[in-house]
FIVEX-230096 format. One record per atom (N, C-alpha, C, O): residue in three letters; x, y, z. Coordinates in Angstrom, 2 decimals. Example, Ala and Ser with C-alpha at 12.3 -4.5 7.8 and 13.67 -1.06 7.14 Angstrom:
2
> ALA, 13.19, -5.69, 7.80;
> ALA, 12.30, -4.50, 7.80;
> ALA, 13.20, -3.30, 7.80;
> ALA, 14.24, -3.32, 8.46;
> SER, 12.85, -2.25, 7.08;
> SER, 13.67, -1.06, 7.14;
> SER, 12.90, 0.03, 7.87;
> SER, 13.41, 1.14, 8.04;
end
This chain:
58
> UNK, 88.27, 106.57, 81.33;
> UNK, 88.57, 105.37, 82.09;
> UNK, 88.99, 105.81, 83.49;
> UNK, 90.15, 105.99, 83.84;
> UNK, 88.01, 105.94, 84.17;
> UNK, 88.31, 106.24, 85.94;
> UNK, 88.98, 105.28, 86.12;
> UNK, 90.21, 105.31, 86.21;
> UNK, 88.01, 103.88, 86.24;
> UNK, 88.52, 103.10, 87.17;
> UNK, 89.64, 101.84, 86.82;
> UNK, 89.71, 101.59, 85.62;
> UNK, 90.36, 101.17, 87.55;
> UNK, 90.91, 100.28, 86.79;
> UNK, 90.49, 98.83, 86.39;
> UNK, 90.13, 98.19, 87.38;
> UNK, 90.44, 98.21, 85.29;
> UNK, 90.01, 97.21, 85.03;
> UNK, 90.93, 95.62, 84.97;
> UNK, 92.16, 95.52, 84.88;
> UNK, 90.30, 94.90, 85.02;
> UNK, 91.12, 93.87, 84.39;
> UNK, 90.66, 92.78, 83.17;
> UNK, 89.76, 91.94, 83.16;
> UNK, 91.74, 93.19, 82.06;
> UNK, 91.27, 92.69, 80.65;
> UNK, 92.19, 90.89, 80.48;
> UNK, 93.16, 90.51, 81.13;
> UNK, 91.57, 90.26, 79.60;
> UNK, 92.66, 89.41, 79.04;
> UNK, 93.04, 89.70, 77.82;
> UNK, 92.18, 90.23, 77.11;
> UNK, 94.48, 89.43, 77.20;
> UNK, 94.99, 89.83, 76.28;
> UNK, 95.05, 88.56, 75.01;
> UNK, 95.48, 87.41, 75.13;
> UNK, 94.56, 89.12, 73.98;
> UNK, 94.52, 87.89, 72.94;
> UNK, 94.90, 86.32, 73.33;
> UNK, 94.25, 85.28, 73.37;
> UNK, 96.70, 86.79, 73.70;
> UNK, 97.52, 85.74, 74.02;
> UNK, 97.06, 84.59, 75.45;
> UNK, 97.48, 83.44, 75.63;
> UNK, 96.39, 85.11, 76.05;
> UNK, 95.90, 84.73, 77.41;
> UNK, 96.29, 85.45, 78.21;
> UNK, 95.68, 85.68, 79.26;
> UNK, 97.28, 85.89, 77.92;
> UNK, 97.55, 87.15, 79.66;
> UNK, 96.58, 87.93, 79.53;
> UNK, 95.97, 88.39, 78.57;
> UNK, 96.46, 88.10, 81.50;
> UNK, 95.41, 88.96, 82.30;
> UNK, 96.27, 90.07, 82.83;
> UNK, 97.32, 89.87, 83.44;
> UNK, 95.68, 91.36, 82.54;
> UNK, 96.24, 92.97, 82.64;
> UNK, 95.35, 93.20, 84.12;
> UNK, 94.45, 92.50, 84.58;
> UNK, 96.00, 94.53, 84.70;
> UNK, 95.11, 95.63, 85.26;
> UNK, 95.38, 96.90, 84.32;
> UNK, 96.43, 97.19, 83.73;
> UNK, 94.51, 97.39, 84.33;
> UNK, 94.69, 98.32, 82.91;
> UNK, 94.27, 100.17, 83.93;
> UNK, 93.47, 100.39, 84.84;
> UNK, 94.94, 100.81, 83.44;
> UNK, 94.93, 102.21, 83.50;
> UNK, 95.82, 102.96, 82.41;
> UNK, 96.56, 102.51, 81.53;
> UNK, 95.35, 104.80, 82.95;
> UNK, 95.96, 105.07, 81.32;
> UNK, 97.13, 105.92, 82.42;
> UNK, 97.04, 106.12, 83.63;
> UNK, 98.31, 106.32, 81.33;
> UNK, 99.36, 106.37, 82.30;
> UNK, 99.00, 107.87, 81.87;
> UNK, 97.87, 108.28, 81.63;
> UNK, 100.40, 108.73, 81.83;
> UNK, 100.23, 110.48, 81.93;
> UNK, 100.37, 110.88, 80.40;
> UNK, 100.54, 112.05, 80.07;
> UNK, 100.30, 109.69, 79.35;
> UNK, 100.12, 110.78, 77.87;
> UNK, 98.82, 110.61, 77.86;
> UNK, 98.24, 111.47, 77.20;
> UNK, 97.77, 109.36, 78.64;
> UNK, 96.77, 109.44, 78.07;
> UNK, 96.43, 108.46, 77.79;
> UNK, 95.21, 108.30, 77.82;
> UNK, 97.49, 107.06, 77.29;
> UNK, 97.35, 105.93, 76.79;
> UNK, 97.36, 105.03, 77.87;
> UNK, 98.02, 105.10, 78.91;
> UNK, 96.14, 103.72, 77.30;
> UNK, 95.84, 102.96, 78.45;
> UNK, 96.60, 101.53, 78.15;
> UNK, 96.45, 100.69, 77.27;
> UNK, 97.62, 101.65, 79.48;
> UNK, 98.68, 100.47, 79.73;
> UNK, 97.83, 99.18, 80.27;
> UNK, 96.69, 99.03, 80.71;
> UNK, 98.75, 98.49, 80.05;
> UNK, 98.28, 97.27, 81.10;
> UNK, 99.57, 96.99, 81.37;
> UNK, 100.52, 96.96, 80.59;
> UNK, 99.51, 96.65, 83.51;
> UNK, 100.51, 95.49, 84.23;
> UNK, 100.39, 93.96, 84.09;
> UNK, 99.56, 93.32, 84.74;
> UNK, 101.08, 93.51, 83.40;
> UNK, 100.53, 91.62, 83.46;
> UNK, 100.60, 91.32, 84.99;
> UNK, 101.46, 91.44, 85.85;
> UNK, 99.35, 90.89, 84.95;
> UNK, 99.26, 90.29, 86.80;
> UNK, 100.06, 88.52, 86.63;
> UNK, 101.01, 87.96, 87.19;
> UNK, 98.69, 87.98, 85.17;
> UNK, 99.02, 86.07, 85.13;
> UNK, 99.44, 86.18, 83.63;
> UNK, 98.78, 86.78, 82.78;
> UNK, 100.95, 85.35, 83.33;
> UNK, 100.68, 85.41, 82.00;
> UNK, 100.37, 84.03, 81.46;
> UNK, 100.25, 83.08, 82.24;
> UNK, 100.25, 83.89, 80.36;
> UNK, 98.87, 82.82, 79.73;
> UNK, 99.45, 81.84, 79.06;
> UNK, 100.22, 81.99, 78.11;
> UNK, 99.05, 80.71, 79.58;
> UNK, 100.13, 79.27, 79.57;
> UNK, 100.71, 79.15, 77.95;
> UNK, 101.82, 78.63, 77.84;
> UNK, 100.08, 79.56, 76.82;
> UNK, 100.30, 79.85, 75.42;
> UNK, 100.84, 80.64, 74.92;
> UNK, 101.14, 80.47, 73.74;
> UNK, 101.31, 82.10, 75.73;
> UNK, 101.86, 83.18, 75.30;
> UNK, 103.12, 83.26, 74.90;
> UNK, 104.08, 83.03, 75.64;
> UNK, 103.23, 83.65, 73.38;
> UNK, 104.53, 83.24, 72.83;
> UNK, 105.44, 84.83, 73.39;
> UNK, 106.56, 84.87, 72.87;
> UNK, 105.28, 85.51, 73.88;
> UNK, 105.65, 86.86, 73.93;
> UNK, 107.00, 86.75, 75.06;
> UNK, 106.65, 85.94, 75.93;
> UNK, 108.10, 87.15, 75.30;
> UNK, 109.20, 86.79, 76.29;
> UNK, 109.06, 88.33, 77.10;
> UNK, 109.96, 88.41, 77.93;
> UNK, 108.21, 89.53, 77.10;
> UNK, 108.09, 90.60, 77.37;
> UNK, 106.62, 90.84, 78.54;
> UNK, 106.22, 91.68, 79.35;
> UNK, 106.25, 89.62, 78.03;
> UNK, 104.81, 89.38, 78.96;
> UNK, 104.92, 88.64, 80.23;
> UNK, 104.39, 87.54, 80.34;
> UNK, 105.61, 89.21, 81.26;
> UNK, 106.22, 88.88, 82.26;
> UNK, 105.54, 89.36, 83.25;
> UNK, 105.05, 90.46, 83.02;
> UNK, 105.19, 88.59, 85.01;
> UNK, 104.16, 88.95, 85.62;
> UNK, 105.33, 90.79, 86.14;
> UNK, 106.51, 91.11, 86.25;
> UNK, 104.39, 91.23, 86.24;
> UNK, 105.32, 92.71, 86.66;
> UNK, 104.96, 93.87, 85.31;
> UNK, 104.36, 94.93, 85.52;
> UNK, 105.16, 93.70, 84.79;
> UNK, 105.70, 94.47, 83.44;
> UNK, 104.65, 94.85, 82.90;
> UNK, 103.68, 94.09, 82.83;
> UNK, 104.63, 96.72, 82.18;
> UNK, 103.84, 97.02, 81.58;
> UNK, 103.83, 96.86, 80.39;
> UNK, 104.75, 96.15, 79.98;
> UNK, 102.91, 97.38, 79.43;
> UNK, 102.88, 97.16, 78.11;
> UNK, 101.25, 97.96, 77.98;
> UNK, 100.17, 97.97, 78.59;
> UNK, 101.94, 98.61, 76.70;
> UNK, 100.54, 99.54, 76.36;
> UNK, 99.28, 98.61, 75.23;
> UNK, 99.35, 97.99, 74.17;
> UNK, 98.38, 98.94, 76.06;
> UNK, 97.45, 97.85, 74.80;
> UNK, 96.65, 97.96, 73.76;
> UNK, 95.82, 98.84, 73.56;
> UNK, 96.98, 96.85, 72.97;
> UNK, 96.43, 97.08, 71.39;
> UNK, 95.10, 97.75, 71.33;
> UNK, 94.21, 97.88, 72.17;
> UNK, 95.26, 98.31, 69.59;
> UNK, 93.60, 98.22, 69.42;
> UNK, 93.06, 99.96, 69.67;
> UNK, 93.61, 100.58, 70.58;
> UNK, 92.14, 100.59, 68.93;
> UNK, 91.60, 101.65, 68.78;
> UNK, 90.70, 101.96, 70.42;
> UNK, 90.69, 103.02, 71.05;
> UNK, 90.36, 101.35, 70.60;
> UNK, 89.42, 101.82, 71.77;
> UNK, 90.48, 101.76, 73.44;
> UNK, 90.15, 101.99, 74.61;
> UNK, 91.65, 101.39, 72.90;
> UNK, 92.27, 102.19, 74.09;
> UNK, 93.39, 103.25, 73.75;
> UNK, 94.33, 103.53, 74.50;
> UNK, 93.14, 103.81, 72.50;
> UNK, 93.93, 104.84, 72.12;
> UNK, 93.38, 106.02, 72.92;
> UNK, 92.30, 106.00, 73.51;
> UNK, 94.48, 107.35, 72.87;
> UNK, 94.30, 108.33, 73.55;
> UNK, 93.09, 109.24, 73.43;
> UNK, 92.88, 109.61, 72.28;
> UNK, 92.40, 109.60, 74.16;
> UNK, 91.66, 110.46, 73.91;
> UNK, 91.61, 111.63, 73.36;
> UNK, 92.57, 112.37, 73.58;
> UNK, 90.44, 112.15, 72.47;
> UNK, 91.00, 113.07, 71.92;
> UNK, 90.75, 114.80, 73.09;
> UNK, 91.24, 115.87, 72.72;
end
């Protein structure tokens, strides 16, 4: 993952996504998503994201 992307997250929040220095690819919430029950999904804030295909490389 060179470049950075931007994903939406189940909940409706929209990430910019990069992988930080273990390897694992974070996302910053840019918008979070008028449904999102999450109190951690705050515009600012990282959070590493679900799911096998953004696990660390081997």
């Amino acid at each position: 993952m060179s470049d950075n992307l931007q994903k939406a997250l189940p909940c409706g929040c929209l990430v910019d996504t990069h992988r930080d220095f273990l390897g694992r690819v974070v996302g910053t919430i840019v918008t979070r998503g008028e449904q999102c029950p999450r109190t951690e999904h705050a515009s600012g804030q990282v959070v590493i994201m679900p799911g096998r295909e953004h696990a660390r490389p081997e």
